[in-house]
N, C-alpha and C positions, 0 to 999 in steps of 0.2 A: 611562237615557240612550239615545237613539235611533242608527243606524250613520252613522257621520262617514265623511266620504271626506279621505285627506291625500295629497300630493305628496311624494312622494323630493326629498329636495334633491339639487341640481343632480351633487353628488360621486354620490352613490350612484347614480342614473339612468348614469350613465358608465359606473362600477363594473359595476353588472348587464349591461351592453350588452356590455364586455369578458368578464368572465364567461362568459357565456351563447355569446357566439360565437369567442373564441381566447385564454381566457387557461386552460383547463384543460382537459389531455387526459384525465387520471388522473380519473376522476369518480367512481369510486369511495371519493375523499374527504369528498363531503360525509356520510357517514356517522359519518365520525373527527371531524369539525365537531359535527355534533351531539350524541354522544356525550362532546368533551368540555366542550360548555357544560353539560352535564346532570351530567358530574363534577363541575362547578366551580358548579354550583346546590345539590347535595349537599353540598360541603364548608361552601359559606357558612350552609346551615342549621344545619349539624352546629358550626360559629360564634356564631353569634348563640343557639343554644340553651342554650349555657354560662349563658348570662345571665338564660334565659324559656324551662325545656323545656318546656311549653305550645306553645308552635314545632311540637315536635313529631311528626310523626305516627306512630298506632297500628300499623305494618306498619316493616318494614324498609326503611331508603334503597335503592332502588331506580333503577336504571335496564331500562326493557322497549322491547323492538321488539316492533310491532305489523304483521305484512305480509296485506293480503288482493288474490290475485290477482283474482277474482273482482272487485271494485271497481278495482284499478288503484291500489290506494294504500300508503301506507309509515307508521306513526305510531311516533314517539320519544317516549318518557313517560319522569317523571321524579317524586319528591316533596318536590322539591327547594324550592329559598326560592322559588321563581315570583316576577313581577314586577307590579307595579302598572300601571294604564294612562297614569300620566306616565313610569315607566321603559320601557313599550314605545314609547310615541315618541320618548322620548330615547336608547333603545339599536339601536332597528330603524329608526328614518324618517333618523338620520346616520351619517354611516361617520365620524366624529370621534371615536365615542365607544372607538373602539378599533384606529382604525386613523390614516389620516393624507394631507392632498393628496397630499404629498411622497410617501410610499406608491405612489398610484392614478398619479402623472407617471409614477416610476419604470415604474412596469407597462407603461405607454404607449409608454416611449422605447426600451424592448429591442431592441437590431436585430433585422431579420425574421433574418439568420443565422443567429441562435442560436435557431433553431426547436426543435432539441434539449433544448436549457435552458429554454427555455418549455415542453416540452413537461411536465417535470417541476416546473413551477414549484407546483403544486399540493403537492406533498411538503416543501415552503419554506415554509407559510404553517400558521397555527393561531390558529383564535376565540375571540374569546368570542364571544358576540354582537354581530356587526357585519362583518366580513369573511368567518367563517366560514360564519356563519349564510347568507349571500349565496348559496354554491356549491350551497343547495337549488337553484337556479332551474334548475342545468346539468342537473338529469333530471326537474323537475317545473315542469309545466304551470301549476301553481296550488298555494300555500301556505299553509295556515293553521294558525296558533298560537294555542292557549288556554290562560292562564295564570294564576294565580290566588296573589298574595304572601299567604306564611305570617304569619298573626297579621289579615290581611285576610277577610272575608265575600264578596266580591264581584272577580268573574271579570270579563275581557275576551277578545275573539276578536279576533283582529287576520290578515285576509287578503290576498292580492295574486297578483298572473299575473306580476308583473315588468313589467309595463307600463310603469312610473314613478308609480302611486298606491298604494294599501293602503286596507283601511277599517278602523275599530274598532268594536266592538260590544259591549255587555253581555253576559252569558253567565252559563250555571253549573258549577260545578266542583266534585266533592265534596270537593276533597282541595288544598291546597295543592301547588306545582309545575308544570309545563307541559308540555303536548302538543301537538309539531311535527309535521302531516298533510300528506305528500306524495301531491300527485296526479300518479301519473307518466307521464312522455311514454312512447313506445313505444319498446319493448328494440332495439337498434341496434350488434350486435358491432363494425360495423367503426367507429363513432363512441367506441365505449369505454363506452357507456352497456350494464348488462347488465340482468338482469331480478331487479329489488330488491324483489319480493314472493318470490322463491327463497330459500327457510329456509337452504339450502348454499353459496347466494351472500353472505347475512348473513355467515352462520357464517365466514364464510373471511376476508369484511373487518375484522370482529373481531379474528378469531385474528390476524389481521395489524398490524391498527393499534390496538387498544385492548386489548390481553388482558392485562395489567397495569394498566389501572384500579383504582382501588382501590375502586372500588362494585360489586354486581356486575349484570350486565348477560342479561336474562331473555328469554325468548320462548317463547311456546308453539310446540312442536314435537308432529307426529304420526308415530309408529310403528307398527310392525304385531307386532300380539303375538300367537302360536300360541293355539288353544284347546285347554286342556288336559281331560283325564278326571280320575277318579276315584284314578288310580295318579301324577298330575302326567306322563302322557305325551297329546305333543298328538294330537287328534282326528282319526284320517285320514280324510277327504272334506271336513273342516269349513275353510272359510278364513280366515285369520287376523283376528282382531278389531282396527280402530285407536283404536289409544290416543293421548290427547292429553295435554299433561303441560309443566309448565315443565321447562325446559332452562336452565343459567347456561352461556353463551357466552365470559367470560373467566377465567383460571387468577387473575386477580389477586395472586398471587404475583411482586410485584417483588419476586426475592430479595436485589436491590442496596441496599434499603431496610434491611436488617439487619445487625448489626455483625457481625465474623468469627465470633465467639463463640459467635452464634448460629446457625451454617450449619454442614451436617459437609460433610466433601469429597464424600462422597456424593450430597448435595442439589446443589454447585456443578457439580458433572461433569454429573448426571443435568440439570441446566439450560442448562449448555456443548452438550451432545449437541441437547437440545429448540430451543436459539436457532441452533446451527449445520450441524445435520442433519449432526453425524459419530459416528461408531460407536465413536468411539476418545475416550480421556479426554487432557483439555489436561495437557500437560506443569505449566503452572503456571497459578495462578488468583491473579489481582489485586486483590483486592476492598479500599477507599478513599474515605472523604470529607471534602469540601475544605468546610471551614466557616470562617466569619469573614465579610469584603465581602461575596464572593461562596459560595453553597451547591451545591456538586454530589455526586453519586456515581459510582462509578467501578467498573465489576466486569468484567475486561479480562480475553481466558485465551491463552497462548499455545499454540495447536498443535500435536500431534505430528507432525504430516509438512504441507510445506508442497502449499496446493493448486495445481493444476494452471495457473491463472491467475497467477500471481506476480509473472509478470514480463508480462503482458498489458497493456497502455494501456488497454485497454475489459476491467475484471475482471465478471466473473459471480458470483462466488463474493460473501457478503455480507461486510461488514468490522464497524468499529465501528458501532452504532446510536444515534442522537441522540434519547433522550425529553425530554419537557418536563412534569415532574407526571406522570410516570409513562404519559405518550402520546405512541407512538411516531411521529416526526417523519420522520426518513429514516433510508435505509441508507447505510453508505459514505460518508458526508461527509466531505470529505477536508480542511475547516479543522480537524478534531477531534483529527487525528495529520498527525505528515508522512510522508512517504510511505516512509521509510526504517526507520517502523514500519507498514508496512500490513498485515504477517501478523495482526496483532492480531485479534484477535474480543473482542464481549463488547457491553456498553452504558454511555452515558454520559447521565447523568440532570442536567437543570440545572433545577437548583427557581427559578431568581432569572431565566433568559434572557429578555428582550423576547419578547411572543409574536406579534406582530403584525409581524412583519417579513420581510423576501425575504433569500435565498441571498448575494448580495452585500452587504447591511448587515451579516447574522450572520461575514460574511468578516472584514470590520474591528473584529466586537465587542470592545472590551475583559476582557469578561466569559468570551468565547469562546478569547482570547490567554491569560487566566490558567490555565482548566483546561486549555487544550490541553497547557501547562509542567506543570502541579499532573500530569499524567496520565505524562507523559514522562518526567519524576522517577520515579514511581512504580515504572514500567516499569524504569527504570532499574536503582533498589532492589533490586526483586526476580532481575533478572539477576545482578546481583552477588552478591546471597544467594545463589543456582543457585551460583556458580561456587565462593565457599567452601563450602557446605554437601552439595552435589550433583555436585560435577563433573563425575559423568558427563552429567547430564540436560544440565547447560552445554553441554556437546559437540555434543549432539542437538541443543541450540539450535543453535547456532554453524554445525552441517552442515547442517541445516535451511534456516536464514535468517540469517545471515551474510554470505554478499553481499548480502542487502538493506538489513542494517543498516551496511552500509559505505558505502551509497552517504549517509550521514549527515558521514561525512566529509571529499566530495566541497565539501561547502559550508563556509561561515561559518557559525556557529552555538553555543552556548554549552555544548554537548555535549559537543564534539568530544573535550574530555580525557579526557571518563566514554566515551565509545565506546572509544578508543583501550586504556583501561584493561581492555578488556571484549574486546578483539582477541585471537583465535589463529588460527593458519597454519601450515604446516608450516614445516621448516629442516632443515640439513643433519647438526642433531643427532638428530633420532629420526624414528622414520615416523609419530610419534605428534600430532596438532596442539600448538604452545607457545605461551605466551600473553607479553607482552612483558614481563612483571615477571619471568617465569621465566628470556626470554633474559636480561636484563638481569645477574641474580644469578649467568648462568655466563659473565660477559663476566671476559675481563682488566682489570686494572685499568690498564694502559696502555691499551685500546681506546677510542677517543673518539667512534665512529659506531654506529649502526645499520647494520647490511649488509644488502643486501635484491638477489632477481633477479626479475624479472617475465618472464612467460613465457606463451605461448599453452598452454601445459596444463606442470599440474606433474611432468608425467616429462621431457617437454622439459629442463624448470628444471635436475631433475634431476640430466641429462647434459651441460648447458651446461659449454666450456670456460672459461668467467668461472671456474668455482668453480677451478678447479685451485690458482693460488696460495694463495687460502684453505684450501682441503684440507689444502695441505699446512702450513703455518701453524697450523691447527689453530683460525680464526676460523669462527665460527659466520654462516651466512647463513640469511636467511630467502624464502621463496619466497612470491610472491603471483602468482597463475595465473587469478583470476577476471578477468574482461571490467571489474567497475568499478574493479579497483584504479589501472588506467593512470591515472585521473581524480585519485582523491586522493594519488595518491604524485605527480602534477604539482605539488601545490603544498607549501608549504613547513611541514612539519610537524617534531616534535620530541615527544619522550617523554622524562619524568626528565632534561631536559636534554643527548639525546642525539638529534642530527639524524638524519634516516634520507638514508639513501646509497647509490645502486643501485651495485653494483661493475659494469653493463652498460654505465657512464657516465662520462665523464671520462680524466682520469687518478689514479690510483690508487698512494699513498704506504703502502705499509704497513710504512715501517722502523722509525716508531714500535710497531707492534704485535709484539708476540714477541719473534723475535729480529734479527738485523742482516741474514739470507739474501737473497738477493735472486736472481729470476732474469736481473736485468738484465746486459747485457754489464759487467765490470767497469771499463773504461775507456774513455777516448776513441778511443785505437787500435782497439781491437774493434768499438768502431761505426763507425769511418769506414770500415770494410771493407764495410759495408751499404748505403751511399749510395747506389752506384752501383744494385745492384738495388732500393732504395726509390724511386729516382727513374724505372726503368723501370717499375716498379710503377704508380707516378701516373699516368705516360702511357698505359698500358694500359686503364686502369681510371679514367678523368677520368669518363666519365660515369656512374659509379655512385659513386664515392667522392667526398669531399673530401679527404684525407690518407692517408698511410701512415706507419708508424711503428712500433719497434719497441717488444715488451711487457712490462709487468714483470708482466704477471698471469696467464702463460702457460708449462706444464709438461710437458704432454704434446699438447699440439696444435700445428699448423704455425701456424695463425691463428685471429683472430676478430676480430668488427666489435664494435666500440663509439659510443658517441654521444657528443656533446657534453654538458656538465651538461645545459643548458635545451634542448636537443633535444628534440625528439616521439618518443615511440616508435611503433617498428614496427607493434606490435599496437596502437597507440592511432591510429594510420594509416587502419590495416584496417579497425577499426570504425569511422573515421568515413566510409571509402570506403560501406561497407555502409547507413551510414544514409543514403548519397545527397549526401554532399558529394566534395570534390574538395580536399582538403587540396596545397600545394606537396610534392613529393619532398623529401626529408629527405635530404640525401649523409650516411653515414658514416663512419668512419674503421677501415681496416684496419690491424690491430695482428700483427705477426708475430713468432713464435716463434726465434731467430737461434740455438737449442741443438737446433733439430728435422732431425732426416736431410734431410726433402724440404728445408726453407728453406739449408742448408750446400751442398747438393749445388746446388739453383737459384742461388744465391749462386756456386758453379764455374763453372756453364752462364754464366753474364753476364758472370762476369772471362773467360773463353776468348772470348768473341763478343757482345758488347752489341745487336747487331742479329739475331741469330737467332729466325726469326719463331716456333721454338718458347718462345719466350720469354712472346710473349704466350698462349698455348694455355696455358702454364704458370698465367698470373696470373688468368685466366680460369674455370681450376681451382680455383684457390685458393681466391677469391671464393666463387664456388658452395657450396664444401667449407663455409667459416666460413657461410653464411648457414642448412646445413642444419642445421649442428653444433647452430646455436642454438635448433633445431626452425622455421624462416623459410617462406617460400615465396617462389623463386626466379621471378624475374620473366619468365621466359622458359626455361619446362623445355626445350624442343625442344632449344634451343640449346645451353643446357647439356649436354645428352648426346649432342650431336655432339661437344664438346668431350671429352668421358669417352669416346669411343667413337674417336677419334682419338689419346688417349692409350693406351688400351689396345692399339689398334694398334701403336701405337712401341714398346713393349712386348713385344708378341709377338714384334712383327718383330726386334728384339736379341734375345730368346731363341733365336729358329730362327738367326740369324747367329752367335751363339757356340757353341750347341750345347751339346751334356748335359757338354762337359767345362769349360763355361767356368769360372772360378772364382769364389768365393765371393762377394768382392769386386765383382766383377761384377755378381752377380747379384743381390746387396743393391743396388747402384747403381740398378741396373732396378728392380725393386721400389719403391724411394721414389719415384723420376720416375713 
């Protein structure tokens, strides 16, 4: 049969136009395109031979890269089923046959915007013949395939520049399978196109994106081999002989392909280290497959120290990897986990995924939603296992990446009870972190809350005078001091049917708990003796407070500020100041101590003189005092320590006016003012 000339339908002329001039930066793909139609040509022979091994051939399934710089070209060889000359026009002359309009609009309507996302849109897609096969055009001039269907005698050549035509032609082939001859445009660092006759350049896109094939993937390579004598030492003045010699380019070793049974820890570690270039062995290893609907595997490790990226918006570090048939798709997909698991490493294999599809389809997959859950679970399982079987290593979790996995419970989600159950923190019972099943078993049995303090770092929490009642009570509090806690302790959570309850908030009943003590004034006469100073309190202090009021949760401190239940906190203020918004001021409410020296003796100063302007210097003090107590930052240092520096004064100054003989009495007086 003589050479035919045919036309691209209308789709694929588009197709290659996009292609060729902005739909792919990464072009170092079309390599992973050919390599996996040549996997997926292998597999079907290694199919259909079950029935006719006749099929056959005499040598091993193969896939070979062929590069000669000298000609400028690239060839992919295969001995795979090859294809007849009605399946080359039916799989190369439409983009139907594996891809979709719907598809190629997509591509077209991306805003320019997201030029970043386009720019990776290459790492999104995966051929068979027909989309894939397309991205030869992005470094070759001119393309031709010769292919020859197994159980067939007779070959076709099928060529094209991307023009919009192609021709066929009869041909000979010794060998069933096909060979895809790139002739390539000239190397172009800053286009992204490199030089694909460089055996090191192969080599690396391999190791990168196919080295888990499960055929294996060949090239002749040349070395330089010493000449040896007579004793096997090399020849000195002689120069080394090159040798030529096949090389297998992939490990083909998906070890996620084999059950636990079959892998020692040895092999997963030594693979943990290869996939993630760290020196240190994963705390734990995940390995899992989801069969039924849908088929995936799952081989997930978690890390001994977290990396340096963690909390970075633009990470470097790699995360989960997405293969598809054992050919690696992307890094770091972030539909695959959410992001409250991102420390994760390892790989996630979906034998069943659409292969033809872009980043935002696989966003919505159904397929993609089931293992993302199948994997989270898992994840789950095995923390839990850590924490009864391991405890320690839990720990190491926990200090690790622990506030990351809390930011899980920042949302809605069907988690949130397994996170929760999975929670430790410190509390005012040991230095040691406790986990909530722990507190729970040393609560009273009158206690009806969770108690909980948040704080800009836990030595703060520490020292907060919130805890004092509790102290002495003998109620256990728990401390949360990271940045994500404000987030999730805003919403309304609960464990074993026990609310959690800042004691930094509200007001606070604790006569059910313990016993009946209370640091409250015992009656109404003792506190109307306060008014009068609670009410110059307010006036003083209007524009930083909303209220004043006396404490029941307060033992050894003069004051401290508390919030309303649904109030904002402070530290959840700060950080939203820092991310650049402008949240409204939040008044708090000062709570004071009416059994403390300084608040009885200020309480003197106001029944003697209600307008003495030391009055306000006093409440100004105070303020200050309760916002540091709680580790704060006081909105106006300068000020402040005009104020402390005016008091101190008045201080001195009645020390030098009574002199070394005043009395005791006295001098305690001084002292508390």
């Amino acid at each position: 049969m003589s050479t035919e000339q045919h036309t691209f339908t209308a789709e694929v002329q588009e197709l290659l136009n996009l292609m060729v001039h902005s739909l792919y930066s990464q072009k170092d793909i079309f390599l992973r395109e050919l390599i996996s139609n040549s996997s997926d040509a292998l597999d079907r022979l290694r199919v259909e031979a079950h029935t006719d091994s006749s099929l056959l051939p005499d040598s091993d399934l193969e896939i070979r890269l062929e590069p000669d710089s000298d000609g400028r070209t690239l060839s992919i060889s295969d001995n795979g089923i090859g294809m007849s000359r009605e399946e080359l026009v039916r799989d190369i002359g439409t983009i139907a046959r594996s891809g979709s309009r719907e598809f190629l609009t997509a591509l077209k309507n991306k805003p320019s915007s997201q030029e970043q996302e386009s720019a990776g849109a290459t790492a999104d897609l995966i051929g068979q013949f027909g989309v894939g096969f397309y991205s030869t055009f992005m470094v070759a001039d001119r393309v031709s395939l010769t292919t020859r269907r197994a159980g067939s005698n007779s070959a076709t050549c099928w060529e094209s520049t991307g023009d919009g035509t192609y021709t066929l032609a009869d041909t000979d082939r010794k060998h069933s399978g096909t060979t895809v001859t790139l002739h390539l445009k000239a190397t172009d660092e800053e286009d992204g196109r490199r030089d694909y006759t460089d055996t090191f350049v192969l080599k690396d896109i391999v190791k990168q994106h196919s080295d888990f094939v499960g055929h294996p993937i060949r090239m002749k390579v040349e070395r330089q081999e010493p000449v040896l004598d007579n004793t096997g030492q090399p020849v000195k003045g002689v120069l080394p002989k090159t040798v030529v010699e096949d090389e297998v380019l992939n490990s083909m070793k998906a070890i996620w392909t084999r059950t636990r049974s079959e892998v020692t820890d040895k092999e997963y570690n030594e693979f943990y280290q290869h996939l993630c270039h760290d020196w240190q062995d994963p705390l734990a290893t995940i390995p899992a497959a989801m069969e039924g609907t849908f088929n995936a595997r799952i081989l997930l490790f978690i890390p001994t120290k977290a990396p340096f990226d963690l909390y970075h918006r633009e990470r470097v570090t790699k995360g989960v990897q997405l293969y598809v048939k054992r050919v690696h798709i992307m890094d770091d997909w972030k539909a695959l986990l959410p992001e409250w698991l991102r420390f994760l490493k390892g790989v996630i294999d979906c034998e069943d995924l659409s292969l033809n599809v872009s980043r935002e389809i696989l966003q919505h997959d159904r397929q993609v939603k089931a293992i993302r859950n199948f994997a989270i679970k898992k994840t789950l399982d095995e923390i839990e296992r850590l924490r009864k079987d391991k405890p320690d290593v839990m720990l190491n979790v926990w200090r690790e990446f622990g506030a990351v996995m809390k930011e899980g419970l920042a949302s809605t989600n069907e988690f949130r009870d397994r996170l929760l159950g999975l929670l430790f923190c410190a509390s005012t019972h040991d230095t040691e972190p406790t986990s909530l099943d722990d507190y729970l078993s040393r609560m009273d049995d009158s206690q009806e809350h969770i108690y909980y303090l948040g704080g800009t770092s836990l030595e703060a929490a520490r020292q907060s005078p919130h805890l004092e009642s509790f102290t002495r009570r003998g109620i256990e509090v728990l401390f949360f001091a990271d940045p994500v806690d404000e987030f999730w302790l805003e919403t309304d959570l609960s464990y074993q049917g026990k609310n959690f309850v800042s004691i930094s908030k509200g007001e606070l009943d604790l006569e059910k708990s313990q016993d009946s003590e209370s640091n409250k004034p015992q009656d109404d006469t003792d506190k109307a003796q306060f008014d009068g100073l609670l009410g110059t309190l307010r006036t003083h202090l209007q524009d930083d407070i909303k209220e004043v009021r006396l404490s029941g949760r307060l033992t050894d401190s003069p004051a401290c500020l508390v919030g309303d239940t649904n109030d904002t906190s402070p530290q959840l203020e700060q950080m939203m100041r820092q991310l650049g918004q402008d949240p409204p001021k939040t008044k708090r409410i000062l709570e004071i101590n009416p059994e403390h020296p300084f608040i009885t003796q200020f309480s003197s100063l106001h029944a003697r003189d209600s307008e003495d302007p030391l009055l306000k210097t006093y409440a100004e003090l105070l303020h200050g005092q309760a916002i540091l107590a709680e580790g704060g930052t006081l909105p106006n240092p300068s000020a402040y320590s005009r104020v402390v520096m005016e008091v101190a004064k008045q201080a001195i100054s009645r020390n030098v006016e009574t002199g070394p003989g005043a009395s005791s009495t006295d001098n305690s007086q001084s002292e508390s003012t």
